[in-house]
C-alpha positions as CSV (number, residue, x, y, z in Angstrom):
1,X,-19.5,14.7,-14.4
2,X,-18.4,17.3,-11.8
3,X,-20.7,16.1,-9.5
4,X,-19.5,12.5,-9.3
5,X,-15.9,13.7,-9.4
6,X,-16.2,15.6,-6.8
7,X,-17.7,12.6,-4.6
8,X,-14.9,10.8,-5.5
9,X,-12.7,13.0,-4.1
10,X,-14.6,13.5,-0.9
11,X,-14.8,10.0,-0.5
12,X,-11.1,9.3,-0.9
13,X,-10.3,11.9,1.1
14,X,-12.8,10.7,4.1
15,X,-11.2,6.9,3.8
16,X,-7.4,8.6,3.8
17,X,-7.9,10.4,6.8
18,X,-10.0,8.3,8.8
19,X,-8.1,6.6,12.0
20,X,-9.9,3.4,12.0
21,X,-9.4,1.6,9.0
22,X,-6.6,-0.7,9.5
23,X,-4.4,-3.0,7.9
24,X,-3.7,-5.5,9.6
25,X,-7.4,-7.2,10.5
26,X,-5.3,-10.6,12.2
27,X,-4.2,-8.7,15.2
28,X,-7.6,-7.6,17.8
29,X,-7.3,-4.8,19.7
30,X,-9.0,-4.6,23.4
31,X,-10.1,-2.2,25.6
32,X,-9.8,-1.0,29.1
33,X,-12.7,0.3,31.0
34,X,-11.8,3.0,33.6
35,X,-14.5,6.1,34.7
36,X,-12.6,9.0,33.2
37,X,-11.0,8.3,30.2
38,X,-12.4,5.6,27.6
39,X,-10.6,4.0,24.3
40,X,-13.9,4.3,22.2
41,X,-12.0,3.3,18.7
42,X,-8.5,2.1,17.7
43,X,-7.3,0.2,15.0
44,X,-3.6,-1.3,13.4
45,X,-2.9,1.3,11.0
46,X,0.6,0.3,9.9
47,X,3.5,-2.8,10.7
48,X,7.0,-1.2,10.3
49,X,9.5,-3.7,11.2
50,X,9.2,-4.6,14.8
51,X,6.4,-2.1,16.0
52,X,3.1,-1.3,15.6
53,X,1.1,1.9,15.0
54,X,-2.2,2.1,15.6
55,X,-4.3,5.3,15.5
56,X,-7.9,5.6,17.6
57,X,-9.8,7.9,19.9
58,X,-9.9,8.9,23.8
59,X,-13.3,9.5,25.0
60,X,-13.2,12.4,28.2
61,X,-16.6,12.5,29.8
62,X,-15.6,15.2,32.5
63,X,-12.8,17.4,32.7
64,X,-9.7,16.2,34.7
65,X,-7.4,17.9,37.5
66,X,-4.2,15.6,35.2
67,X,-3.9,14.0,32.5
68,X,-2.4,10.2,32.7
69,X,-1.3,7.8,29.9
70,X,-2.4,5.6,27.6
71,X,-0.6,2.3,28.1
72,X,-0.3,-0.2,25.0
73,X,0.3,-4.3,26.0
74,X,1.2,-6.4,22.4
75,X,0.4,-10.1,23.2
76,X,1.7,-12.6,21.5
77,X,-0.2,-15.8,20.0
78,X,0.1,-17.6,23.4
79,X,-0.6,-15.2,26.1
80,X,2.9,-13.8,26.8
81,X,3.6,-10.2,27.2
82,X,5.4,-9.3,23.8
83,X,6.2,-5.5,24.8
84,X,4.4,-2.6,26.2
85,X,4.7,0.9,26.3
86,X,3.4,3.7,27.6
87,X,1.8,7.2,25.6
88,X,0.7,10.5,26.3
89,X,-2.3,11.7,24.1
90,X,-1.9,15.5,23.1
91,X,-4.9,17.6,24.3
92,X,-5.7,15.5,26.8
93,X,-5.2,18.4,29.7
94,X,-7.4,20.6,28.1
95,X,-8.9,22.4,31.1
96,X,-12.0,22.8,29.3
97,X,-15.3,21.5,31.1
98,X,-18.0,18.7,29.7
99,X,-17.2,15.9,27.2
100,X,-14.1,15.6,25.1
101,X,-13.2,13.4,22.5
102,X,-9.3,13.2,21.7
103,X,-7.4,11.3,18.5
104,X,-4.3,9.2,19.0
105,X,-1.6,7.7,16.8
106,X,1.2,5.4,19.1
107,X,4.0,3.4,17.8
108,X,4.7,0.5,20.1
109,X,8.1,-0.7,19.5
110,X,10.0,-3.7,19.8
111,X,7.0,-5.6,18.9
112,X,7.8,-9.9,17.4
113,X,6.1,-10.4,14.6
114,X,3.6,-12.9,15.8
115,X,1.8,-10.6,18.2
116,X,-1.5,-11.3,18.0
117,X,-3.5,-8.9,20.3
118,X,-2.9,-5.2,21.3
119,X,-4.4,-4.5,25.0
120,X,-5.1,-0.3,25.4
121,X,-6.0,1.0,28.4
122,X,-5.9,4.2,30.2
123,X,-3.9,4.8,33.5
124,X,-4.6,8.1,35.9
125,X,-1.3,10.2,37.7
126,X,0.3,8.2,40.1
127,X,-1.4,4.9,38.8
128,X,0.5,1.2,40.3
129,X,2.3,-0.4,37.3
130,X,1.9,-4.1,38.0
């Protein structure tokens, strides 16, 4: 009886805390591929009113001289731009060497309610906003 309580609690506790389960499963989230920093996971976490939160993970293959941003893009359902913003991740600086992988939680605000699709993607310093 201990036993199976006790696996209940881990396994409550590991679905709690664990950054990818969303819920909102309608809105998609994508990507950018860059060379230094990758989105490996992310996911809609919660839908306060106007604005998103979404929690994920950074992926750091080397380590880097500065740390950029991770810029959000919400789309709406037909292709317009509903808002973007733009994040730093906590720990990203770490000056130590090899591979890194780094949690996130953003709020993107001022988000309509019909957005259908969150673009992530990492920028470097001194990266050209379009």
């Amino acid at each position: 009886m201990k036993m199976r309580l006790f696996n209940t609690f881990v396994l409550f506790t590991a679905v709690m805390f664990d950054p990818t389960i969303g819920h909102s499963a309608d809105i998609g989230i994508d990507f950018g591929r860059s060379h230094s920093v990758t989105v490996t996971k992310a996911s809609v976490i919660d839908q306060p009113d106007h604005a998103l939160k979404l929690a994920g993970q950074l992926y750091r293959p080397h380590r880097l001289p500065m740390a950029g941003h991770l810029h959000a893009y919400a789309y709406l359902k037909n292709g317009k731009l509903s808002s973007d913003s733009k994040h730093r991740v906590m720990g990203l600086n770490s000056q130590r060497g090899g591979s890194m992988r780094f949690p996130f939680r953003i709020l993107i605000k001022d988000v309509a309610e019909n957005v259908d699709r969150v673009y992530l993607e990492y920028h470097s310093p001194g990266h050209a906003e379009i």
